[in-house]
C-alpha positions in Angstrom: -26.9 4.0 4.1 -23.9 5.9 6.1 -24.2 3.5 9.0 -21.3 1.3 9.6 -22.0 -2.0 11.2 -19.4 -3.9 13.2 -19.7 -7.7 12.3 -18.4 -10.5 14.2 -18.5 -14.0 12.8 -18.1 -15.0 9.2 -19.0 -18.5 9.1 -22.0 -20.5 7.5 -24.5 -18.7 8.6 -22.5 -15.0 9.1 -21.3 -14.6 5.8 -24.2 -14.4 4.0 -25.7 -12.2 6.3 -23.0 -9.5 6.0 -23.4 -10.2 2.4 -26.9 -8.8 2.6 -26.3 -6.2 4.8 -23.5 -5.1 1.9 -26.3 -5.4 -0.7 -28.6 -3.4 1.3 -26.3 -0.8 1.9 -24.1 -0.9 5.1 -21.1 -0.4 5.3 -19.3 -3.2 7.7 -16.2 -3.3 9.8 -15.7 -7.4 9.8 -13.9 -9.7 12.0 -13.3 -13.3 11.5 -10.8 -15.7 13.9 -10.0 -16.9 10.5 -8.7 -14.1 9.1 -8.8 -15.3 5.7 -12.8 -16.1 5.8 -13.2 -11.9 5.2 -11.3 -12.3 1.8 -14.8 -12.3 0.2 -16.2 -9.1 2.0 -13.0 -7.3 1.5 -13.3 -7.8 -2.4 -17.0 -6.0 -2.0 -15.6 -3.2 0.2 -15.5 -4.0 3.6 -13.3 -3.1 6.1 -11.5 -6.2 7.7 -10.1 -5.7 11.2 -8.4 -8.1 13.4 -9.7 -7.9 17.3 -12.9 -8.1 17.9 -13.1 -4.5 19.6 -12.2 -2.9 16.3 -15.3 -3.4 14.9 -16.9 -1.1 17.4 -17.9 2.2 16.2 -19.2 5.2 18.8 -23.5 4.4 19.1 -23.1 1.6 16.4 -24.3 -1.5 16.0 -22.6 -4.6 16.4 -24.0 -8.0 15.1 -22.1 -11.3 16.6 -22.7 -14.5 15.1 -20.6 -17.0 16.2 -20.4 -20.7 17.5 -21.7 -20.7 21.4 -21.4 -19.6 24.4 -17.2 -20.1 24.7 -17.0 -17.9 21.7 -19.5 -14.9 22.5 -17.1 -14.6 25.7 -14.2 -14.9 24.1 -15.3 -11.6 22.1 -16.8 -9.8 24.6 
């Protein structure tokens, strides 16, 4: 695949979803609040950024998965 994906949220639940998304092909632009959480996605390849609004790419996807509400508007 030549699509990048942005990805927000490398917790429980994200990281093994960007992990797939690696397997299948993507490449992602990452961003954790933890910085330190991407360390495992970097090793495969992926770009790690560190504001939420750098993962954005012109007509790209972006997939957010974070704690609740507080968080999704911190991001957005």
């Amino acid at each position: 695949m030549s699509e990048t994906i942005g990805f927000i949220g490398l917790g429980n639940l994200g990281q093994p979803i960007a992990c797939h998304l690696l397997a299948a092909g993507y490449a992602l632009k990452a961003c954790n609040r933890i910085a330190s959480k991407a360390g495992p996605l970097v090793a495969l390849e992926t770009q790690q950024v560190f504001q939420p609004r750098d993962v954005l790419t012109r007509g790209g996807i972006v997939v957010s998965v974070v704690w609740d509400d507080a968080a999704l508007e911190s991001i957005v």
